[in-house]
N, C-alpha and C positions, 0 to 999 in steps of 0.2 A: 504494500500500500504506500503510495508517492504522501510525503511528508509537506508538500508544499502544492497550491493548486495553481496549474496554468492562469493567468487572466486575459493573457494578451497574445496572439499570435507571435512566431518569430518573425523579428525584423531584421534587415541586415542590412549595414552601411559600411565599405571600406573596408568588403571582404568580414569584417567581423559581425558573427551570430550573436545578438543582445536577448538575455530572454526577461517577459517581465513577468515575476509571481505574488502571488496574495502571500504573505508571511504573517503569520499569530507570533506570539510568545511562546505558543504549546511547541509550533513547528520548530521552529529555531533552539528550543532547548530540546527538542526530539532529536534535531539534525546534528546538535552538537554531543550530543551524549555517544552519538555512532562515530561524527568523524575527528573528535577533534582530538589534538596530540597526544597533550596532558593525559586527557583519559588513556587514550590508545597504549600511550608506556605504561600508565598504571596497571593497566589489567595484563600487560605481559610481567607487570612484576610479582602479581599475585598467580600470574600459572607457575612461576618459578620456584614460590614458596609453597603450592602444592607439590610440587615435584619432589622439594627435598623433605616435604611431611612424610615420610616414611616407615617404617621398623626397618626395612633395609639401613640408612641412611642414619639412622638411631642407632644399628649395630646388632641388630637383635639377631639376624641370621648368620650362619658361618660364611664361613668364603673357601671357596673349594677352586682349584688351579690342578693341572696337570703337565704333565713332562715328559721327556722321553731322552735318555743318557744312551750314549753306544759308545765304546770302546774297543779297539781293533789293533793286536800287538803282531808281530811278528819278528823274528827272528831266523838272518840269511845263516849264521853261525849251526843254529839247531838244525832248520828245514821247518820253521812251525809258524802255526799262524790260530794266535788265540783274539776271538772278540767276544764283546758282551750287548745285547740290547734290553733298555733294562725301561717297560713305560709305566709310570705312577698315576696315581690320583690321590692326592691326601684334600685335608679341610681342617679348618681350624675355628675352632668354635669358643665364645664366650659363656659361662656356665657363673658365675657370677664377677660382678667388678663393681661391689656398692651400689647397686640402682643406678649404674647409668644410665644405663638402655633406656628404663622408663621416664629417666630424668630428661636426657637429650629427645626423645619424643615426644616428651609434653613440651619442652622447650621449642621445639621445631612446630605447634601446632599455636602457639603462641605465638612465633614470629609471621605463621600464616595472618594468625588473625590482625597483627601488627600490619600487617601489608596490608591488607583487607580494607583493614580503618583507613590507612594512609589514601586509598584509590579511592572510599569515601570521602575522606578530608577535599581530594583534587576535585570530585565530582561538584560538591557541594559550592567549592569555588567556581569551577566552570558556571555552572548556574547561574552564582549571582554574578560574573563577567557577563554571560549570554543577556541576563535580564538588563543591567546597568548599558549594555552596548544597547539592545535594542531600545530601551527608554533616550539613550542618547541619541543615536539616530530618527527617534522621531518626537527630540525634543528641537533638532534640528529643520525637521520638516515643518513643527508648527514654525517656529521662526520663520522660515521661510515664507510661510502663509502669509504672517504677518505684515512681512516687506513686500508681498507683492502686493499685499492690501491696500500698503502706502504708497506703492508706487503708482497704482491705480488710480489712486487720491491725485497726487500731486500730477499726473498727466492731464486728469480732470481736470486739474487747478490750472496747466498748461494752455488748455486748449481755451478754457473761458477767457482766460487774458488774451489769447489770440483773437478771440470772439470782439472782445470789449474793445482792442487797440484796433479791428475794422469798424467800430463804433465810433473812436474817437476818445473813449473812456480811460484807455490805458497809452503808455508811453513804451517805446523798444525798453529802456529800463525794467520795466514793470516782465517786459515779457521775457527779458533776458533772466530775469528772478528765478522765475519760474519753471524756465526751461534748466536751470542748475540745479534748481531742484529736484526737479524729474528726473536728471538724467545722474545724481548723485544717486536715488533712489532705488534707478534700477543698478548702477552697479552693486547698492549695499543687497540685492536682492541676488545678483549672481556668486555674491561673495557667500552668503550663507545656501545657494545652492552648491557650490562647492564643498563646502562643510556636509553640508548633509553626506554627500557623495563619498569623502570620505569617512564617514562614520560606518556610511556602509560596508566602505571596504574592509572596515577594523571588524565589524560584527560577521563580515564574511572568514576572516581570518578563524578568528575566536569559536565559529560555527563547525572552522576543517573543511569549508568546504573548498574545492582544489582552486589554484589560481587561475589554471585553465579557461574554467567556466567562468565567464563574466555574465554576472546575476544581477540585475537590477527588481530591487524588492519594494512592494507595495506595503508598506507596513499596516498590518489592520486595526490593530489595537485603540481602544480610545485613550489619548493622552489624560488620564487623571490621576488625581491622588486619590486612595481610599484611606480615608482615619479612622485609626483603632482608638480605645483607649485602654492603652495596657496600665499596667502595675508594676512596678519596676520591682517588689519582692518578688512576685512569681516570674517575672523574666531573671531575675539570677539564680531561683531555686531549679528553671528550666535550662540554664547555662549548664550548671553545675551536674543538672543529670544527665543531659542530652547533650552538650557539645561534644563534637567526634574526636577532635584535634583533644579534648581534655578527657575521653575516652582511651584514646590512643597515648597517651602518656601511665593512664595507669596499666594498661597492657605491657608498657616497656619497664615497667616498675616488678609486673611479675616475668618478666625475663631475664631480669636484671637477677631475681631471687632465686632465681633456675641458676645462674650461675654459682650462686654460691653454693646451694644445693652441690651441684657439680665439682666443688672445691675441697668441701664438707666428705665426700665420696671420696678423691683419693688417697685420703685415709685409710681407708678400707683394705683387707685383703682381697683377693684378686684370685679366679679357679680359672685355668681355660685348660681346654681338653684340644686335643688333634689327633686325627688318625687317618691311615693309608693304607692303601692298596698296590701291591708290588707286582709286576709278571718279569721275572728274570727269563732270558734265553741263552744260554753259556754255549758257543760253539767252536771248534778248533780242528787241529789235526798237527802231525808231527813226526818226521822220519822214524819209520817204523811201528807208529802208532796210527790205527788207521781216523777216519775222521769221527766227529762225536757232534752230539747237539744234547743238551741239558737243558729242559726248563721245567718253570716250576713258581707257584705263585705263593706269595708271603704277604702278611699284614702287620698293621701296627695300632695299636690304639694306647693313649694314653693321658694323662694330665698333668696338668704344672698348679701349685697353689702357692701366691705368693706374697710376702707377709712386708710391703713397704716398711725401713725402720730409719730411714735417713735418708733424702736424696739433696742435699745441699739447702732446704730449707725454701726449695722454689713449692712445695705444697701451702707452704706459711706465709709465702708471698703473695701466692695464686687468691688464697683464700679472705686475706686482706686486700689486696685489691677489688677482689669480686662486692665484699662486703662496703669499700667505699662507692664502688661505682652504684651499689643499691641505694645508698645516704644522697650520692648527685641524682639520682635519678627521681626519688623522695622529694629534693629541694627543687629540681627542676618542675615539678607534677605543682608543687605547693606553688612557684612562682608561674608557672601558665594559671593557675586556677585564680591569682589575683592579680591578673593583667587583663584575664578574659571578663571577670568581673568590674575591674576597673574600666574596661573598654566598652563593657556593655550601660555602666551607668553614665558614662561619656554621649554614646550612642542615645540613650532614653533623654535624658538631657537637649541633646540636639532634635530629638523628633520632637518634644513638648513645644520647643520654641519652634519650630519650620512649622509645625502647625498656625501657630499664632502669626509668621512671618505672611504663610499664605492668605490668612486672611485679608491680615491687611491689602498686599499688593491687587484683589479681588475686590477692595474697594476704590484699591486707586486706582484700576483698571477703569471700573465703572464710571469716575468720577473723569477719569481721562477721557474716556468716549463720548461725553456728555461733554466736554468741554471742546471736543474735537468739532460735533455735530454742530454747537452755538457758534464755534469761531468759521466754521467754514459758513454759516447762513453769514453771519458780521460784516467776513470779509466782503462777500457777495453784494451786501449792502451799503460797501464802501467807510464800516465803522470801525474797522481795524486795518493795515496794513499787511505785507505779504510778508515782512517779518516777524509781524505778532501769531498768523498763521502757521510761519515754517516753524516756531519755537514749540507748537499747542502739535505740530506732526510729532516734531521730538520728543516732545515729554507722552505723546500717546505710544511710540516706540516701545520709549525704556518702560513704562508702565506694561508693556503687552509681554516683554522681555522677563521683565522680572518674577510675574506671576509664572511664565513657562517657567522660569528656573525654578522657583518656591514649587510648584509640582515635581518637577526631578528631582529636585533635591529631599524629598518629602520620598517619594517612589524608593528610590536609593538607599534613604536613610531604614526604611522599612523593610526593605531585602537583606540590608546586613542584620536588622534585629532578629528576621527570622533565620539569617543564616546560622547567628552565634547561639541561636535555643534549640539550634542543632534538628529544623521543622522544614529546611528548604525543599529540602527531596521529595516530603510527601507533599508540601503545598503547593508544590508546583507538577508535581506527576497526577495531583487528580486532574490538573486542567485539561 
């Protein structure tokens, strides 16, 4: 099932195929969960760490090798010619060594999971990249609206002057105003279609999808803010339980214990067994002796049991080290859990007031459009000038400007909240 729907037939100019498609948010975080890098390496670092999840790999089974010896004598002095071929099979087997076995394979299923979280951790980022790109990209597009809105305006405003100066109303001055007006307008209008253009190409990046294809996307989404009103205690109690990244630290915390475990063991005494299987063929010959062949098969089985009592004090090393690296690994766990806290009452902090931000700029919008609509009747009416005009464009600009940003920034600040209460995945996968 295609991820993205046709809208528009292919076009083609200058030899290059442009295609244009409807793109959601759903699609885009669809399309980047398949192609994009970050993920694509993560999930081969997680087949990796299923590979060496093991009992093999842990030690648990013997290791079995075979061989095959020939030796071949002669002597011109006697007249004789003795050789031997002689092929084995032996195996060597672990029958106790302190619980390693089961130590390095619960270790080994732990560093699975360590990986696991990690490709969670990238996932969850790509996400809010994918959402934050596409909000930019059509924070860009409203902009763009915007300026052609004015540009429209101010052409408007072009041609009436030209109307009135065949009147006799207006002077080349008045019109040359005018005409700098417009023609500022439209470039402020190709400059943020450029912008947009590139946003796309960043959110094309960040999606994976190939360079090859040049995609031109119709973004669907409506530009808005939704507000919450959260609680900033159950946003750190949902930190603390659900962030992936402070998940994946206590996982490194019991890997960390795995080694000491591990250190703790060579201590231990030690049992391993080996045993083989021999086929001798002894064959020769020798003046006066006629020729002979001898075979004959042999075995071996046995054990070694071995009682470590000194090996220069690297077991006491080993196991001091292991032991510090769990105390970094402790302090590290404790310093994520209050940075993420800290970063998340940072974050609530900044969504209470972008709230409040938004509002406002929602007023001066309004109060800007109203002032836009009186001064364009005024000018009309010859009761202000085409400066008092161009200034009542400008400040309806930055007013139209601001409020898009007070929404992104509002959107933005709202994906990192859910990012860090560790909710992204599912609240963006029912879409």
């Amino acid at each position: 099932m295609s991820l993205i729907t046709i809208s528009n037939l292919w076009a083609q100019a200058d030899s290059v195929i442009v295609q244009t498609v409807n793109l959601s948010l759903a699609d885009a975080i669809s399309e980047g969960l398949v192609n994009n890098y970050d993920i694509r390496i993560a999930g081969q670092n997680v087949d990796i760490s299923k590979i060496n999840n093991t009992l093999e790999n842990a030690g648990m089974f013997p290791t079995v090798s075979s061989d095959v010896a020939w030796n071949h004598n002669w002597s011109h002095a006697m007249n004789s010619n003795l050789g031997t071929v002689s092929p084995q099979i032996k195996t060597d087997f672990t029958i106790f060594n302190g619980f390693q076995v089961w130590i390095n394979k619960s270790q080994l299923e732990e560093l699975q999971h360590y990986s696991e979280g990690n490709a969670q951790v990238v996932i969850e980022n790509t996400i809010k990249d994918i959402i934050v790109g596409y909000f930019e990209a059509l924070l860009e597009k409203q902009r763009l609206e915007v300026s052609e809105q004015l540009a429209t305006l101010s052409k408007e405003r072009y041609d009436y002057t030209i109307s009135q100066k065949e009147l006799g109303q207006a002077v080349t001055y008045d019109v040359l105003q005018a005409q700098n007006a417009w023609l500022e307008d439209r470039r402020t209008s190709l400059d943020q279609k450029n912008k947009l253009q590139l946003k796309l190409r960043d959110l094309n990046y960040i999606m994976g999808v190939p360079q090859e294809e040049q995609t031109l996307y119709n973004l669907t989404e409506t530009f808005e803010a939704i507000q919450k009103d959260y609680i900033l205690s159950e946003l750190l109690a949902r930190v603390n339980a659900d962030n992936s990244t402070l998940k994946n630290n206590y996982i490194n915390i019991i890997i960390k214990q795995k080694d000491v475990e591990l250190a703790k063991a060579a201590y231990l005494p030690s049992l391993a067994g080996s045993a083989s299987l021999k086929y001798t063929d002894n064959y020769g010959g020798a003046q006066g002796i006629p020729n002979f062949n001898i075979n004959g098969v042999s075995g071996m089985v046995g054990a070694t049991l071995s009682f470590p009592i000194y090996l220069g004090g690297s077991r006491s090393r080993s196991k001091q080290i292991a032991v510090i690296n769990k105390q970094i690994a402790d302090i590290e766990t404790q310093q994520m859990s209050h940075s993420l806290n800290n970063q998340m009452m940072q974050v609530y902090d900044t969504y209470t007031l972008q709230r409040e931000i938004l509002e406002l700029t929602e007023e001066q919008v309004t109060a800007a459009q109203l002032n836009l609509d009186m001064s364009t009747e005024r000018y009309r009416t010859g009761q202000i000038n085409s400066f008092n005009l161009r200034d009542v464009q400008i400040q309806y600009l930055d007013a139209q400007n601001s409020r898009l940003t007070a929404i992104y920034n509002l959107i933005a600040t709202n994906t990192e909240i859910v990012r860090l209460t560790g909710g992204i995945i599912d609240a963006y996968s029912e879409e």
